[in-house]
TORTOR-208504 format. One line per field, with one value per residue (C-alpha): x negated, y negated, z; residue in three letters. Coordinates in steps of 0.2 Angstrom, whole numbers, m for minus. Layout:
east = [X_...]
north = [Y_...]
up = [Z_...]
res = [ALA_...]
***
This chain:
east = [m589_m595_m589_m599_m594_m597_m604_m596_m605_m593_m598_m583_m582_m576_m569_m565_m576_m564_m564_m544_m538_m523_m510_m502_m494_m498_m517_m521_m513_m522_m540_m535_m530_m546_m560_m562_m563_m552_m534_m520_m501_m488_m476_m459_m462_m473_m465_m452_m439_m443_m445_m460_m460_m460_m473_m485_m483_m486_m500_m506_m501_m514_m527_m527_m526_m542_m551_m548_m566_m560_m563_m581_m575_m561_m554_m543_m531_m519_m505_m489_m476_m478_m494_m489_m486_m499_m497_m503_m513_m528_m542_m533_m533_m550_m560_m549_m555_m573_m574_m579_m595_m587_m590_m576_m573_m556_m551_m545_m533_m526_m534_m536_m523_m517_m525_m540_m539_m537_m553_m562_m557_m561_m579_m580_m571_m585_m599_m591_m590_m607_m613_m601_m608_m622_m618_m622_m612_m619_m616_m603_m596_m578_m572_m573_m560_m543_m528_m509_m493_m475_m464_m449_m435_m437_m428_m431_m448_m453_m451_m456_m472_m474_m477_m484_m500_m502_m499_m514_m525_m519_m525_m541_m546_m542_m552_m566_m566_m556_m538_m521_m507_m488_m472_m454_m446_m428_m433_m438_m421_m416_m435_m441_m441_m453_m464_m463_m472_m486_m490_m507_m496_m480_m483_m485_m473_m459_m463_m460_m442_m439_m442_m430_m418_m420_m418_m398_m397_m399_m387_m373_m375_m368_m355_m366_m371_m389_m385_m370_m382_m395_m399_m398_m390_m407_m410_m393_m394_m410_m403_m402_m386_m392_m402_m409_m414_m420_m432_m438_m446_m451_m461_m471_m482_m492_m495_m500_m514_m510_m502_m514_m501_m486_m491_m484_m483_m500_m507_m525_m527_m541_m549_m548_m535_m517_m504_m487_m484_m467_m461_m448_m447_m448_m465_m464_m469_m474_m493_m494_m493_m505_m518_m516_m520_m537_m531_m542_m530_m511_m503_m483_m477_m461_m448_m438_m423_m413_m423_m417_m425_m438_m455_m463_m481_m479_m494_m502_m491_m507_m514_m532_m529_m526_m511_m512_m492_m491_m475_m472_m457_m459_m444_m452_m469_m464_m454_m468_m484_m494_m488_m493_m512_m509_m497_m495_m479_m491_m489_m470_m474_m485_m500_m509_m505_m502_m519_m526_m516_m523_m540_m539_m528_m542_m554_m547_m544_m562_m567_m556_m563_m580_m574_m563_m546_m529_m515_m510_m527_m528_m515_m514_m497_m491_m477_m470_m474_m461_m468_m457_m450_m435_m426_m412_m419_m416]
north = [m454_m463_m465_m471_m487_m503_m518_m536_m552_m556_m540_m530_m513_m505_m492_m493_m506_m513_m532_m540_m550_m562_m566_m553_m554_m549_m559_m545_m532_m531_m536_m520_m510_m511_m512_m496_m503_m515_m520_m532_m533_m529_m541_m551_m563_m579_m591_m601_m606_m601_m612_m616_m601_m591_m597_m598_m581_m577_m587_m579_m560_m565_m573_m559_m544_m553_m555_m535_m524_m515_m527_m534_m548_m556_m566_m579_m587_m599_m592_m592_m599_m602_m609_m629_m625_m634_m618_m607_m618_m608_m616_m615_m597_m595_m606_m598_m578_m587_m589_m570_m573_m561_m570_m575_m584_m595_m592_m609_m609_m627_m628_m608_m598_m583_m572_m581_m579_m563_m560_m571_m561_m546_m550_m558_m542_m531_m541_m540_m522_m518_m528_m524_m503_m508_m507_m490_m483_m483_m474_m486_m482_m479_m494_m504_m495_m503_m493_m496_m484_m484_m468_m466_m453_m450_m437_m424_m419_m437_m442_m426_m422_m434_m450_m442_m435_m452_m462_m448_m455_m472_m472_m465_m477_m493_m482_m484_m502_m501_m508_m502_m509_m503_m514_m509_m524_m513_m500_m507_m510_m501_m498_m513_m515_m502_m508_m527_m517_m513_m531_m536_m554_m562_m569_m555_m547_m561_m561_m541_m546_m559_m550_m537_m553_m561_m547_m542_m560_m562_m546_m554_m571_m562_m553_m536_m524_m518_m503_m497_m499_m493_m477_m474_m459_m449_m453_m446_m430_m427_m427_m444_m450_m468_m482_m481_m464_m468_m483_m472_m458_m473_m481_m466_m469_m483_m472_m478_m493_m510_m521_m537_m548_m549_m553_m563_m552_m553_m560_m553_m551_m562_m546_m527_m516_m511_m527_m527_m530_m541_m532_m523_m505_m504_m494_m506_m521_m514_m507_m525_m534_m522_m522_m542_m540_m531_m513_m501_m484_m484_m470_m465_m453_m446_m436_m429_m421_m430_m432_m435_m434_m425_m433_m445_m449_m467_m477_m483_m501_m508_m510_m510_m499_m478_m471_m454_m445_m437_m425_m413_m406_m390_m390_m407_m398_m383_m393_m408_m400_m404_m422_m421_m423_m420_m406_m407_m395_m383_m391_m385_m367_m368_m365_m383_m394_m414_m416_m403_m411_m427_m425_m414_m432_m439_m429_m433_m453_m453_m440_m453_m468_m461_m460_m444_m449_m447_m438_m455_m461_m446_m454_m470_m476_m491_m496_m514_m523_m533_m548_m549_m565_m573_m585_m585_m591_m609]
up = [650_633_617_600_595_585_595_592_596_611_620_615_607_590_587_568_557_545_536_539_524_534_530_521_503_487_487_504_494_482_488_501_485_476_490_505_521_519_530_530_538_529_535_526_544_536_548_538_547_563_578_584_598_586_575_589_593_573_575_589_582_570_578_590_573_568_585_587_591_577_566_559_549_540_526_529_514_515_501_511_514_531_528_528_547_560_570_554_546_539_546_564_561_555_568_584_577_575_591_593_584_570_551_545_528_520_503_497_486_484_465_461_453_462_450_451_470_471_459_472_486_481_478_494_502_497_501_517_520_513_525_539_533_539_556_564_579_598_613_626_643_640_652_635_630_628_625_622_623_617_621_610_605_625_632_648_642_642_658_665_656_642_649_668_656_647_666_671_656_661_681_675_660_671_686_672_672_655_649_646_641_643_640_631_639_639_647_664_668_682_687_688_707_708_694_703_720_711_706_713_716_721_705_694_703_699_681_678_688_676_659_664_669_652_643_650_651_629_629_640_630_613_623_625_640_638_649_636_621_629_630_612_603_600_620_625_614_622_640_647_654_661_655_672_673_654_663_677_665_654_666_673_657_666_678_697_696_701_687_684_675_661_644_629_615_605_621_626_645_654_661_662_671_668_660_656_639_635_619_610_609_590_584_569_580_598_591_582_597_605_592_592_613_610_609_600_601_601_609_603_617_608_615_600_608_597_582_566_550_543_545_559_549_549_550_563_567_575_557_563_577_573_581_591_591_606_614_628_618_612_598_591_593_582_568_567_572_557_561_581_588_605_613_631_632_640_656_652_648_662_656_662_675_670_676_666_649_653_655_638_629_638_628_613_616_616_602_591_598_591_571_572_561_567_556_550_548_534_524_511_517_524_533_535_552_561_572_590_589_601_593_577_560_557]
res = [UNK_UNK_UNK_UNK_UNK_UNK_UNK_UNK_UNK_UNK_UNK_UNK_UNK_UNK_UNK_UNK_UNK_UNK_UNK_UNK_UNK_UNK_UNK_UNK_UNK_UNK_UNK_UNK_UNK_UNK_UNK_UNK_UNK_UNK_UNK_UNK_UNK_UNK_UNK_UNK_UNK_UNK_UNK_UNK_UNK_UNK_UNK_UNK_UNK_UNK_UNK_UNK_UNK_UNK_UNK_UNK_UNK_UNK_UNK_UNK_UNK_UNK_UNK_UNK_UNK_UNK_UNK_UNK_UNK_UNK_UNK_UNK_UNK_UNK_UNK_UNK_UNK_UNK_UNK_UNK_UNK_UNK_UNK_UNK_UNK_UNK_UNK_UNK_UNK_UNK_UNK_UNK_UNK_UNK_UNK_UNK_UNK_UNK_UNK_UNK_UNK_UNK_UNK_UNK_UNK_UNK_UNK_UNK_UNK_UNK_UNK_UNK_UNK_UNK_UNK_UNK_UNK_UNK_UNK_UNK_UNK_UNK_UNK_UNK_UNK_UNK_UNK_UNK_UNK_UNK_UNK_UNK_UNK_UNK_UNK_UNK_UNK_UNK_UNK_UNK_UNK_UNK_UNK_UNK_UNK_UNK_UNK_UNK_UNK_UNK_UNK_UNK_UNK_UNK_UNK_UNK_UNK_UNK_UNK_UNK_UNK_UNK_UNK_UNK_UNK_UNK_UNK_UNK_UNK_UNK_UNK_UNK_UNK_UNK_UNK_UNK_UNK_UNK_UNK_UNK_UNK_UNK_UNK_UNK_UNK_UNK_UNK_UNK_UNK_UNK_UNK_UNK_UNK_UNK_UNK_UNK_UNK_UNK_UNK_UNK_UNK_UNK_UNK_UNK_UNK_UNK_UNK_UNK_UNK_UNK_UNK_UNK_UNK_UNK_UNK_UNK_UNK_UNK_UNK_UNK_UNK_UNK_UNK_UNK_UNK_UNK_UNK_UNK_UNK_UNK_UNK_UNK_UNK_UNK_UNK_UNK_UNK_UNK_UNK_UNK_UNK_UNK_UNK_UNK_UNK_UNK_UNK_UNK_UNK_UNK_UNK_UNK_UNK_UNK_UNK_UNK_UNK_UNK_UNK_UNK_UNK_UNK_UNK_UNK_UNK_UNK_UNK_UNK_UNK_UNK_UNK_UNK_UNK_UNK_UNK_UNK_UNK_UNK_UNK_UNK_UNK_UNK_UNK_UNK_UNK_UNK_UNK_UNK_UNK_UNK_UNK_UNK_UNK_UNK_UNK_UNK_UNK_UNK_UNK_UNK_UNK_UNK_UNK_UNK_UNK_UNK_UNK_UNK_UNK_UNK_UNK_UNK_UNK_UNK_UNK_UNK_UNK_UNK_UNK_UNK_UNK_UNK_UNK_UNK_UNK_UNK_UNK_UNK_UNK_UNK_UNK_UNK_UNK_UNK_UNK_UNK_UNK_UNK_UNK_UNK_UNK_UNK_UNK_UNK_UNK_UNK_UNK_UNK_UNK_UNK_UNK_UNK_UNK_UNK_UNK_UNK_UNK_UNK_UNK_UNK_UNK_UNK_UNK_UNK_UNK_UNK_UNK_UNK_UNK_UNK_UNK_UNK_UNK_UNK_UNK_UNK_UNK_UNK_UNK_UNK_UNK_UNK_UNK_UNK_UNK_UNK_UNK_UNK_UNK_UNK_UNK_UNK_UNK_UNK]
***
């Protein structure tokens, strides 16, 4: 199957075609509020006072933002205040994304005012997606694709639908020669074992056993039980009792292939096929991570049993990446179906099978993939981005 992408000069795919402004702040605001086609992150997380773990991984969220196929060029500036910082010095930055092929350019700041920046930006922003328009969209087999999933407010339809139609889409994306990526570090606890006998390695293997280790291990070091905060109100008044039987419906949502490796978050994988993504399982920083890994969709499986509130149109976390909502629950279905662009409740009523929902989320991964907008995508707004970081601020 194909889809009608943008061709970079490493060989990988687009999906979208935007220019990146990086780092955030005001200067990428407002070059992004007064030229289309432009993106940033929206992010309070400029690397002051963190350690240097957590600056690399900054660094490399980054980096990997602006080596994403979704994106044709970018602008690098270097107002920030984590900007003295070897590991976020701008030049770094720029000349690790150049090595894409893609252009991209530094906004110098050291004798410039901020306003005179900003000017200078924002000429150099449209000269950049003129040119970037130029690019027309081509036919592509769809193992370029590379897709990432989160599921959250999980609850019985989740792990009984939900996540069994995306692990569908899954096993036949990585058939394809494609990638996907899963993670939610906290809920693999209790599952892990089954996920570690999928590993193509001993290796692999060992590493999915040791992030599930770590993780109850940071809990138990502040005096906490991972198993007692997790699962989490929304996923107890949906149905689940356990933080096992949480992990085990979690983790049908990579579906069956075998697992090549266990990434760092932001990392990108050294070839195709199904990785393990060490992250959080907050949506404001999971699609960050993945975007910054190559992904070019992001998937939010949601549950909803539970669900407070009264809207779920957040953008799309992987800033350069859309989000498709997904749920198999028919209650969150009828109270935020304007908000949902894929339904596979069917398979509940029992009017498809999970094979039959996933090639039609199939279907749709790649109808998006070739320019159709999500629900987010229709909208201005912009939510904050949170960077997953491991250590306290010093």
């Amino acid at each position: 199957m194909t889809f009608l992408g943008y061709e970079r000069p490493d060989g990988s795919v687009g999906v979208r075609n935007y220019v990146l402004i990086i780092p955030g702040g005001i200067i990428s605001d407002s070059i992004c509020n007064f030229v289309n086609g432009c993106k940033t992150i929206v992010t309070a997380d400029s690397g002051s006072g963190r350690s240097k773990r957590d600056r690399e991984t900054i660094a490399r969220t980054l980096v990997g933002l602006g080596m994403n196929p979704n994106v044709a060029s970018v602008i690098v500036h270097g107002r920030g205040l984590g900007s003295g910082y070897p590991e976020l010095n701008v030049n770094r930055l720029a000349d690790d994304i150049a090595k894409t092929g893609k252009r991209v350019e530094v906004l110098d700041g050291s004798n410039t005012s901020t306003l005179e920046l900003i000017v200078k930006g924002i000429n150099l922003a449209r000269e950049m997606v003129q040119e970037a328009s130029r690019l027309r969209r081509r036919e592509y087999d769809d193992g370029n694709l590379c897709v990432g999933v989160k599921c959250g407010a999980s609850d019985t339809t989740s792990g009984i639908v939900g996540n069994p139609v995306v692990g569908y889409v899954f096993d036949k994306l990585v058939s394809k020669g494609g990638t996907a990526l899963f993670g939610e570090n906290t809920e693999i606890i209790g599952a892990e074992h089954i996920l570690a006998k999928r590993a193509v390695n001993k290796q692999v293997a060992e590493a999915i056993l040791e992030v599930a280790r770590e993780t109850e291990e940071r809990a138990k070091a502040i005096g906490e039980d991972i198993r007692t905060i997790n699962p989490v109100p929304s996923n107890i008044a949906g149905g689940i009792t356990t933080l096992e039987e949480k992990s085990l419906g979690a983790i049908a949502k990579s579906g069956s292939m075998p697992i090549q490796g266990v990434l760092k978050y932001g990392e990108r994988p050294k070839g195709r096929g199904l990785y393990f993504v060490d992250n959080w399982m907050s949506m404001l920083s999971i699609f960050l991570g993945y975007a910054a890994a190559g992904a070019q969709i992001v998937l939010f499986q949601l549950g909803g049993g539970g669900l407070v509130g009264d809207t779920i149109l957040y953008s799309s976390g992987g800033v350069v990446a859309p989000l498709l909502w997904l749920t198999a629950n028919p209650k969150t279905y009828r109270r935020f179906g304007e908000e949902i662009d894929f339904y596979s409740g069917t398979v509940i009523e029992g009017k498809e099978t999970i094979q039959e929902a996933g090639e039609r989320l199939y279907n749709l991964i790649l109808d998006v993939a070739s320019g159709t907008m999500t629900k987010t995508e229709t909208l201005t707004h912009t939510d904050p981005n949170q960077i997953y970081t491991l250590d306290p601020m010093l």
